[in-house]
C-alpha positions in Angstrom: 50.5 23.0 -17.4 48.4 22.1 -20.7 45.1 21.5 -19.2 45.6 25.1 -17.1 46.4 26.7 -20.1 43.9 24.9 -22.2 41.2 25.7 -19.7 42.0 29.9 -20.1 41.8 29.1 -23.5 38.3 27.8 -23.5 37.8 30.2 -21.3 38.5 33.4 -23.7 36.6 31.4 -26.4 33.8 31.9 -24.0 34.6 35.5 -23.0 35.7 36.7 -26.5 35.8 40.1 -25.5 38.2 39.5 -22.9 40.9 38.3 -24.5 43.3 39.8 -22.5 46.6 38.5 -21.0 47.4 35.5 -18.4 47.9 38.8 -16.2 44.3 39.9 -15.9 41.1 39.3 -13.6 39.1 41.7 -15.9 35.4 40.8 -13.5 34.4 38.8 -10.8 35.4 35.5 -10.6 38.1 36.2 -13.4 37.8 35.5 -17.2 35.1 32.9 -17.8 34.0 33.4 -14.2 35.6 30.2 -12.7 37.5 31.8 -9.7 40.3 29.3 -10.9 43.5 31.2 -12.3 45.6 29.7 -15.0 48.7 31.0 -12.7 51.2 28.1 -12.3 55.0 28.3 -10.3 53.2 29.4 -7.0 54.0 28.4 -3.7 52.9 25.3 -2.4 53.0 26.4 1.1 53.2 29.6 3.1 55.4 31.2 6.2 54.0 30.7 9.3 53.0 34.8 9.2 52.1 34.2 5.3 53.5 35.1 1.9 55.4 38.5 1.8 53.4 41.6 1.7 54.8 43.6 -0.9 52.4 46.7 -0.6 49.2 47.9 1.1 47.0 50.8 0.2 44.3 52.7 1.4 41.1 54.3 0.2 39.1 51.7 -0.9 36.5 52.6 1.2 33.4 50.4 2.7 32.8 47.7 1.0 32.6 44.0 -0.2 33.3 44.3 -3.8 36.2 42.3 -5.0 39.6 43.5 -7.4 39.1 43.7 -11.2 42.6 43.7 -12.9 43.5 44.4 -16.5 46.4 47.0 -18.3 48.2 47.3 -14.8 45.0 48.9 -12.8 43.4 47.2 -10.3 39.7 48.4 -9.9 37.3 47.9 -7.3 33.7 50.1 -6.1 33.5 51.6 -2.6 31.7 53.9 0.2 33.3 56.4 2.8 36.7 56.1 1.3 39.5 57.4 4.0 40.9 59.6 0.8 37.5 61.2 -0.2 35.8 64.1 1.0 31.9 62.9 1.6 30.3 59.5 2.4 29.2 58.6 -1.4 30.1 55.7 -3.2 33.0 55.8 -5.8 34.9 53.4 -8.2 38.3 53.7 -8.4 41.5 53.0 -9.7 44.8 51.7 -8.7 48.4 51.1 -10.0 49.0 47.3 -9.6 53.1 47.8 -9.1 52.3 50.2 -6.3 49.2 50.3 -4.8 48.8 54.0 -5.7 45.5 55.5 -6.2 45.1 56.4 -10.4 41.3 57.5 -10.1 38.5 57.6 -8.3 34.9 58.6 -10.0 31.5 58.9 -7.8 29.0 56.7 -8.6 26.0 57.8 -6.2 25.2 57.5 -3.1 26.5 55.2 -0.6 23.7 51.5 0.3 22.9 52.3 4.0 20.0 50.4 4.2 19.7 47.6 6.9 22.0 46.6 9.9 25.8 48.1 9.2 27.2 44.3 7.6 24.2 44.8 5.1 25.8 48.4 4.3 28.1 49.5 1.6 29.2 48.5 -2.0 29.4 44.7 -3.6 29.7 44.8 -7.0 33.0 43.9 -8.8 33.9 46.3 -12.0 34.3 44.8 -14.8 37.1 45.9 -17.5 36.3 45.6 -21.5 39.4 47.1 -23.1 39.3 51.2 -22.7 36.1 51.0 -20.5 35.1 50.0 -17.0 31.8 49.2 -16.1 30.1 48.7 -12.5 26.8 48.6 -11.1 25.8 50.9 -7.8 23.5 48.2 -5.0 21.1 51.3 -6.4 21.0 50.2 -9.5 23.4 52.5 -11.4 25.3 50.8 -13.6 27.7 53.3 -14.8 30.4 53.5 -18.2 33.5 54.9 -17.4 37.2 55.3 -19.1 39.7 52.8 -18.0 42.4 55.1 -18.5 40.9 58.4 -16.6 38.0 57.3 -15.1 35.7 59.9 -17.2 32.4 58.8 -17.5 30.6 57.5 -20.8 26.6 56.8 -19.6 24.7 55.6 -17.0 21.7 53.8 -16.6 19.3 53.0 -13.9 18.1 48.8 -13.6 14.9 49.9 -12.1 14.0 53.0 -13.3 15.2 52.8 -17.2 14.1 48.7 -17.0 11.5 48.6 -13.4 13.8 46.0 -12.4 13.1 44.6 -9.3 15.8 42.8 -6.6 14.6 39.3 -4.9 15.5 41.1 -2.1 16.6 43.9 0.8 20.1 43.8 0.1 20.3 46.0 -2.9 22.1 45.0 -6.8 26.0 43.4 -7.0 25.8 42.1 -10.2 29.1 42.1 -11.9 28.0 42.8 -15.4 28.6 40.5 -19.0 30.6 41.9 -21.8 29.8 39.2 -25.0 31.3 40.8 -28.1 29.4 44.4 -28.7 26.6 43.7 -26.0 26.5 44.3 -22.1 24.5 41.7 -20.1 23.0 42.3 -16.7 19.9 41.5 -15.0 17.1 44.1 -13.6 14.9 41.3 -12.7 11.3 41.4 -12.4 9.2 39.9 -14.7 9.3 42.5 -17.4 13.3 43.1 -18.1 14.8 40.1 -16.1 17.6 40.0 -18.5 18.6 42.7 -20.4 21.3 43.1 -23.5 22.8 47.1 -23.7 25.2 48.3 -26.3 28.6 48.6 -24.5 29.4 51.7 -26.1 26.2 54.0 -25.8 24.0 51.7 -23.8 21.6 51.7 -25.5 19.0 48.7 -25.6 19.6 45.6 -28.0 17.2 43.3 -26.4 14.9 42.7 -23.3 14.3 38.9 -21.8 11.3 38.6 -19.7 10.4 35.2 -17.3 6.9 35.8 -16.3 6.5 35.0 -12.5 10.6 36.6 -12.2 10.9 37.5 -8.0 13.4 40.0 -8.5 17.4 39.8 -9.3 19.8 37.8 -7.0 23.1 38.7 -6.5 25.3 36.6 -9.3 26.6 37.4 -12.6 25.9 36.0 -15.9 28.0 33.3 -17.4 28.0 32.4 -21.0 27.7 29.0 -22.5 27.5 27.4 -26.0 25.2 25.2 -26.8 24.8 23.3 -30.2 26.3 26.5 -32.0 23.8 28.9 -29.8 25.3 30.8 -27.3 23.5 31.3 -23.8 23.3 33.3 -21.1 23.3 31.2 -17.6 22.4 33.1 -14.7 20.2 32.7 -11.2 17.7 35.1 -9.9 15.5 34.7 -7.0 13.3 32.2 -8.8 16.2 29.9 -9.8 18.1 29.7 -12.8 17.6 29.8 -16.5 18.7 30.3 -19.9 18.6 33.2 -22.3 19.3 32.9 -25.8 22.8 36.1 -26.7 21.8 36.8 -30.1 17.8 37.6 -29.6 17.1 37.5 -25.4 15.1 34.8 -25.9 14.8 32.9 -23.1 15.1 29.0 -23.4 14.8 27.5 -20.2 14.4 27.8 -16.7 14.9 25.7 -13.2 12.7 27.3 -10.7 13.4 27.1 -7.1 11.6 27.5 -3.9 11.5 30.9 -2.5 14.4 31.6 -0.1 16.1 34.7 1.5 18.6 35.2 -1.5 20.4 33.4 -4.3 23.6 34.6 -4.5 26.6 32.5 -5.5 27.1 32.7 -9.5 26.7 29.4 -11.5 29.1 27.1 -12.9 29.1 26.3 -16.7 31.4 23.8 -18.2 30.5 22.5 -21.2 26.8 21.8 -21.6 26.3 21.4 -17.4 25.4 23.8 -15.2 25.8 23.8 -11.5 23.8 26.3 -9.3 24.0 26.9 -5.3 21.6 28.7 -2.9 22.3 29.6 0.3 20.0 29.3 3.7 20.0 25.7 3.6 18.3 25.6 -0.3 21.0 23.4 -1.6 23.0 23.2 -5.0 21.9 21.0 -7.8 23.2 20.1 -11.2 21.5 20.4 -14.6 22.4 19.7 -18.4 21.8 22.0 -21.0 20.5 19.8 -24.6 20.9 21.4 -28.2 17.3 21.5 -29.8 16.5 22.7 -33.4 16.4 26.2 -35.1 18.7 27.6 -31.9 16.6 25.9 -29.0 18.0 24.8 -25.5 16.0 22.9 -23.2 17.4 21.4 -19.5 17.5 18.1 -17.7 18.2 17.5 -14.2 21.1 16.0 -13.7 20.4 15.7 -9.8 18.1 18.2 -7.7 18.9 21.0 -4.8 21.0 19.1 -2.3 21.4 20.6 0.8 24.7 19.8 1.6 25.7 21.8 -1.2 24.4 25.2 0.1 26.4 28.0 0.1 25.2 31.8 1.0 27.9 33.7 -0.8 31.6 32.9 -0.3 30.9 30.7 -4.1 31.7 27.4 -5.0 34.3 27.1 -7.6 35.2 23.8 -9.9 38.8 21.6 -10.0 39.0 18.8 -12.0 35.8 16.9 -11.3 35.3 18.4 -7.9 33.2 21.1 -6.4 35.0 23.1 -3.4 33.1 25.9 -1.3 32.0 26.8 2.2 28.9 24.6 3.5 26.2 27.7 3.7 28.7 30.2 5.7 29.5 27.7 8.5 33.5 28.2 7.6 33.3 24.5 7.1 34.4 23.9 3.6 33.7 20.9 1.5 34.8 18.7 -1.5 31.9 17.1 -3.3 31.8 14.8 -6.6 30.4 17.1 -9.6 28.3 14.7 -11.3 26.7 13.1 -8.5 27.6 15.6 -5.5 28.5 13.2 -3.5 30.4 14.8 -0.3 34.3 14.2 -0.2 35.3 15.6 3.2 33.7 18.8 5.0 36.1 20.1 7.6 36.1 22.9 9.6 39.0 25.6 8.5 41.1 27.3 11.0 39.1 30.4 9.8 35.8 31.3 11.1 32.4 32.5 9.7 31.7 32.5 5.6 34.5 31.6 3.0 35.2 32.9 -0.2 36.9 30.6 -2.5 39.3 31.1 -5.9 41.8 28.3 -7.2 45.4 28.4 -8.4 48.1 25.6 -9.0 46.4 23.0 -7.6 46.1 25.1 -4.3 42.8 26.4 -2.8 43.1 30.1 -1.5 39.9 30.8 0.9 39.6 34.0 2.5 37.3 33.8 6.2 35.1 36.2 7.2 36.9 36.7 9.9 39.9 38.2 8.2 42.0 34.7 7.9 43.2 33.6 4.7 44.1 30.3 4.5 45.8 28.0 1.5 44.9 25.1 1.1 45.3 21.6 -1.0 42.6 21.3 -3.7 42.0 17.7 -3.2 39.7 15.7 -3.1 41.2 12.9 -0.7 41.2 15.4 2.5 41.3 19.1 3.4 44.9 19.6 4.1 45.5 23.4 5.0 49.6 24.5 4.2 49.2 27.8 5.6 47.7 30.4 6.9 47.3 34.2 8.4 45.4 37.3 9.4 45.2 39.7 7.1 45.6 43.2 8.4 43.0 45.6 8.8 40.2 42.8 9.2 38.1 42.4 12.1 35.6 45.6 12.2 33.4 44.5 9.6 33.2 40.4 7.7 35.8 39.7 5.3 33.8 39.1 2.7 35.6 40.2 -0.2 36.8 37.6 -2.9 40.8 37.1 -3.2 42.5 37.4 -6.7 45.5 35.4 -8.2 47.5 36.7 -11.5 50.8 37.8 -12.0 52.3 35.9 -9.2 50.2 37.5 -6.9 47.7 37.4 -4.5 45.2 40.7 -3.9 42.9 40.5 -0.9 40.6 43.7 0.1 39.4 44.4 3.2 37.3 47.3 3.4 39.4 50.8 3.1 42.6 48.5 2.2 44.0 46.2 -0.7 47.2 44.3 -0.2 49.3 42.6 -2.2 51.4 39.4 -1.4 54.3 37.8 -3.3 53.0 34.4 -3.8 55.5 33.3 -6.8 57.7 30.4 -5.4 61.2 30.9 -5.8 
């Protein structure tokens, strides 16, 4: 109970703009973008037909974005909603207690580029206080009240900053609030990183990496290093580091060119652990306090393939990685500092996993609709229940569960449902 709330603690030092309560998944991943909930008093094990459902709702829409939750809302970006009149892409609102629809506000139009799984929304809102922010796979990243869903501004990532994806799939960045500034990455060479007031958007500062291929898919997380704080991220040429105050940028891990980089990094403390998909590999770097605000990086071990993963994410428990080996639906357990494989089993789910962590429980949602709970061990994979979630099966379930409040939220495309998952 003290290390889970000393490790939300650390992690609103972190994210000191979202110092919000126990209750709240304000982005993607959660506060401090762990994927690891401070919740505690959950159930160990589920029914044989899962936790109770306690409500599902409709009109979310197409899409793969996950659940932002903060001041009883629950937000999330979709396509060809059931409850909307056209085809275009909205972000909405929802009352957490119910399920009921609050808000929807149209964003643009809907991604229908590529084969129909490539199609749709991605990108998790984020929630700062009285505003919502969330970024279009156009580029729109788009400023809207919490409250009413009115909208504030609106940029464009490539046509305000020529910023440039690593690849087909269009933007799903969920963006960076760090005390007055918003973080996101355009990519490309000339903005890779870029720092916008939250209020006005305006421009604070631009970070550049000369040969940057383009933006990946993951989202900024912030460490501090040595009294400076940095911005950790991965793009389509790797990772690196870019200095909050001034968008300098510090450091930088290149990687070999591969179809995408998507999974968002891992920061605790002064490591960083990275994963790329399509059989790249994950490796494990430290960041080192230099003089005058400096941070250079050493290797703490290189891209090991058996730590790939496409997109379901890796997430960190105790000493221990845990996350799906590419999108196999073969999860693993690996040591952090050396990443040294534990077990790798296959689930009783099929098809890419997306991971988040509460209680000492895994909670891994398949692509093929099966959500599954599981012990976060490192000794053996030990799954203590399981079930379909309804409404999965026409497109992947690729969305990323949420746990606060005693709850667990899962979206598949035009639904969300919500399970009692508070033991008794």
């Amino acid at each position: 109970m003290k290390f889970r709330w000393l490790l939300f603690s650390v992690c609103c030092l972190a994210f000191p703009s979202l110092l919000l309560s126990a209750d709240s998944w304000p982005t993607f991943r959660g506060i401090g973008r762990t994927a690891v909930s401070p919740e505690t008093g959950l159930l160990q094990s589920w029914p044989e037909d899962g936790p109770k459902l306690l409500w599902d709702t409709s009109g979310t829409g197409r899409g793969y974005a996950s659940l932002a939750i903060a001041d009883g809302r629950i937000f999330t970006l979709g396509d060809s909603s059931s409850t909307a009149d056209d085809k275009d892409e909205y972000l909405m609102a929802f009352d957490q207690k119910t399920g009921q629809p609050l808000w929807s506000t149209k964003t643009g139009e809907a991604w229908n580029q590529g084969q129909d799984s490539w199609q749709s929304s991605r990108s998790t809102p984020t929630v700062d206080g009285e505003r919502v922010y969330v970024l279009s796979p156009h580029g729109e990243l788009v400023c809207c009240e919490a409250a009413t869903g009115k909208e504030l501004w609106r940029k464009n990532l490539k046509k305000d900053f020529d910023g440039n994806k690593g690849d087909s799939w269009g933007y799903s960045e969920s963006v960076t609030i760090d005390g007055d500034k918003l973080l996101c990455t355009p990519g490309g060479e000339k903005n890779t990183m870029v720092a916008l007031n939250k209020v006005t958007g305006d421009t604070i500062w631009t970070a550049s990496q000369p040969g940057n291929r383009g933006a990946g898919h993951a989202s900024i997380v912030m460490a501090n290093i040595g009294g400076t704080r940095v911005c950790v991220q991965t793009t389509a040429s790797g990772a690196l580091g870019v200095r909050a105050s001034d968008g300098k940028l510090l450091w930088t891990y290149d990687i070999d060119k591969t179809t995408a980089v998507i999974p968002t990094p891992i920061v605790r403390d002064d490591l960083v652990f990275f994963s790329a998909g399509y059989k790249r590999g994950g490796a494990l770097l430290k960041q080192i306090a230099g003089a005058d605000g400096e941070v250079t990086v050493e290797e703490v071990y290189p891209l090991q393939t058996q730590l790939a993963n496409k997109h379901g994410g890796i997430i960190l428990v105790g000493d221990y990685l845990y996350g799906d080996s590419d999108d196999a639906g073969i999860p693993f357990c690996a040591k952090l500092m050396t990443g040294e494989i534990q077990w790798k089993e296959r689930g009783s789910g099929k098809g890419s996993a997306a991971f988040a962590a509460a209680d000492g429980c895994l909670y891994i949602h398949f692509q093929d609709g099966t959500m599954v709970l599981a012990k976060a061990s490192p000794d053996k994979y030990e799954e203590v229940g399981s079930f379909t979630v309804p409404h999965s099966g026409d497109r992947p379930s690729w969305s990323h569960p949420v746990i606060v409040g005693g709850k667990l939220y899962v979206r598949e495309q035009d639904h969300i449902m919500c399970y009692d998952v508070k033991a008794k």
